[in-house]
C-alpha positions as CSV (number, residue, x, y, z in Angstrom):
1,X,186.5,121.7,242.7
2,X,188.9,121.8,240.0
3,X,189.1,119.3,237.1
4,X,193.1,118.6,238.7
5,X,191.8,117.5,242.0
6,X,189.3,114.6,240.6
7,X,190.0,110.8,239.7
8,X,187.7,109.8,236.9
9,X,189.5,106.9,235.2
10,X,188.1,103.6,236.5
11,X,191.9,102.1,236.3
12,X,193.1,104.4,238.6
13,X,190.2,104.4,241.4
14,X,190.5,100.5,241.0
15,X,194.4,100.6,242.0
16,X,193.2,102.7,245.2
17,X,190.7,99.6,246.3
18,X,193.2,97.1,245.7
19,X,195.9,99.6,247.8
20,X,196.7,98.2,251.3
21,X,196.0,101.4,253.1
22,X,192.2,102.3,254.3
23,X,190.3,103.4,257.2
24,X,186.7,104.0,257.9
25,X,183.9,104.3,260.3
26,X,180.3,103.2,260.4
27,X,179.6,105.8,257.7
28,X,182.0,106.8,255.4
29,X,185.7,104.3,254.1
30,X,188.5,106.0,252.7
31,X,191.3,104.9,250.7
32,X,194.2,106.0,249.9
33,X,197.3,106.0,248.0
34,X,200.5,108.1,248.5
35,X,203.1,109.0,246.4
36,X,201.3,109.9,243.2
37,X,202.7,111.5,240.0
38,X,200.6,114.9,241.0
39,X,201.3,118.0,242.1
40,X,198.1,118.2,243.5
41,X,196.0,116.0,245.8
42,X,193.2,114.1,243.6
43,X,190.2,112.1,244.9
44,X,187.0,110.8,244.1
45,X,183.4,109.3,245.3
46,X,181.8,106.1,245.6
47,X,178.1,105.9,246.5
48,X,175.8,103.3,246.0
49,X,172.2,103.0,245.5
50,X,171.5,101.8,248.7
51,X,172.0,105.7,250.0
52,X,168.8,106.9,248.7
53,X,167.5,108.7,245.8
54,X,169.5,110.7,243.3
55,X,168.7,113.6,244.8
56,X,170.0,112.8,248.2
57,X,172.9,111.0,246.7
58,X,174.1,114.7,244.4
59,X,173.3,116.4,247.8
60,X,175.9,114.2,249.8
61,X,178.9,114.4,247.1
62,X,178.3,118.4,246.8
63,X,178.7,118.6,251.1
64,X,181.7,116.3,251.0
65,X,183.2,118.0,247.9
66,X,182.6,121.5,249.8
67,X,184.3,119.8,252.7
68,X,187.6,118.9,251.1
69,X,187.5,122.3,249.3
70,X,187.4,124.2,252.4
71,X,190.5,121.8,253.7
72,X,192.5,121.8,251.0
73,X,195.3,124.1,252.4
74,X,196.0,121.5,254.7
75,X,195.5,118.5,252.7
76,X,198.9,116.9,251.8
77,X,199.9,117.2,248.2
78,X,200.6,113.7,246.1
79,X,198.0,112.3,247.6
80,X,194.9,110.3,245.7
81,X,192.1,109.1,248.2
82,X,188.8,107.4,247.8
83,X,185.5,108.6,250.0
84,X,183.3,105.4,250.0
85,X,180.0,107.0,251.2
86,X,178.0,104.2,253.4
87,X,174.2,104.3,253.5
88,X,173.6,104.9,257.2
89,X,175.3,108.4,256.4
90,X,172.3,109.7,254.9
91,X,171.4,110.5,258.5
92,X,174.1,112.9,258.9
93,X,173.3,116.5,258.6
94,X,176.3,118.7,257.5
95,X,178.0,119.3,261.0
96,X,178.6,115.4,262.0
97,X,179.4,114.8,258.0
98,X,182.4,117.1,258.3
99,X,183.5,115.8,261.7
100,X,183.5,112.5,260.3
101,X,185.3,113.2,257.3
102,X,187.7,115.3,258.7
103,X,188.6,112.7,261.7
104,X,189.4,109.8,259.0
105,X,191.4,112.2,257.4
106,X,193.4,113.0,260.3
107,X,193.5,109.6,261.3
108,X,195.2,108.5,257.8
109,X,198.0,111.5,257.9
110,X,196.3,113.2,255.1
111,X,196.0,116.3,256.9
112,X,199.0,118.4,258.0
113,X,198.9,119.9,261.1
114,X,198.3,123.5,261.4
115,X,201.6,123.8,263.5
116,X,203.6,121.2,260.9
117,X,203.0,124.0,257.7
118,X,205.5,126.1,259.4
């Protein structure tokens, strides 16, 4: 992904977890917060420790980030979000990952409708 779609600054990933506005299931949390500045959607990861080895942990972020890059048409623009990646996901293979992640973002109104672009 492109350097315009990520949220490095601490500040501003803090400001998501403090936002009102979250959903998650039993393995993945997002947050988000609408109305930003961008032209662009932006979003980052959180994983902890807990998930495994380094390894496992690059291996997860590189699926999700493949995810949102494959989505992105219909990803809603102005838009920062937060993935909080749970431990028990690292039972997931790469199927039920993007079912999961694309159902939470449906569920928050990230996602336009294929029949709402027109």
């Amino acid at each position: 992904m492109k350097k315009k779609y990520r949220i490095k600054k601490k500040s501003e990933i803090d400001v998501l977890f403090k936002g009102k506005i979250k959903k998650g299931n039993s393995y993945f949390t997002i947050y988000i917060k609408e109305e930003s500045q961008n032209a662009n959607f932006r979003f980052a990861m959180s994983i902890g420790r807990k998930y495994g080895n380094a390894v496992s942990r690059n291996k997860i972020k590189r699926q999700i980030r493949s995810i949102i890059r494959l989505n992105q048409e219909t990803i809603k623009k102005e838009i920062d979000f937060v993935i909080v990646i749970k431990p028990q996901a690292n039972q997931l293979n790469y199927d039920e990952i993007n079912k999961y992640i694309l159902n939470l973002l449906r569920n928050l109104k990230i996602m336009e409708n294929e029949n709402e672009k027109n």
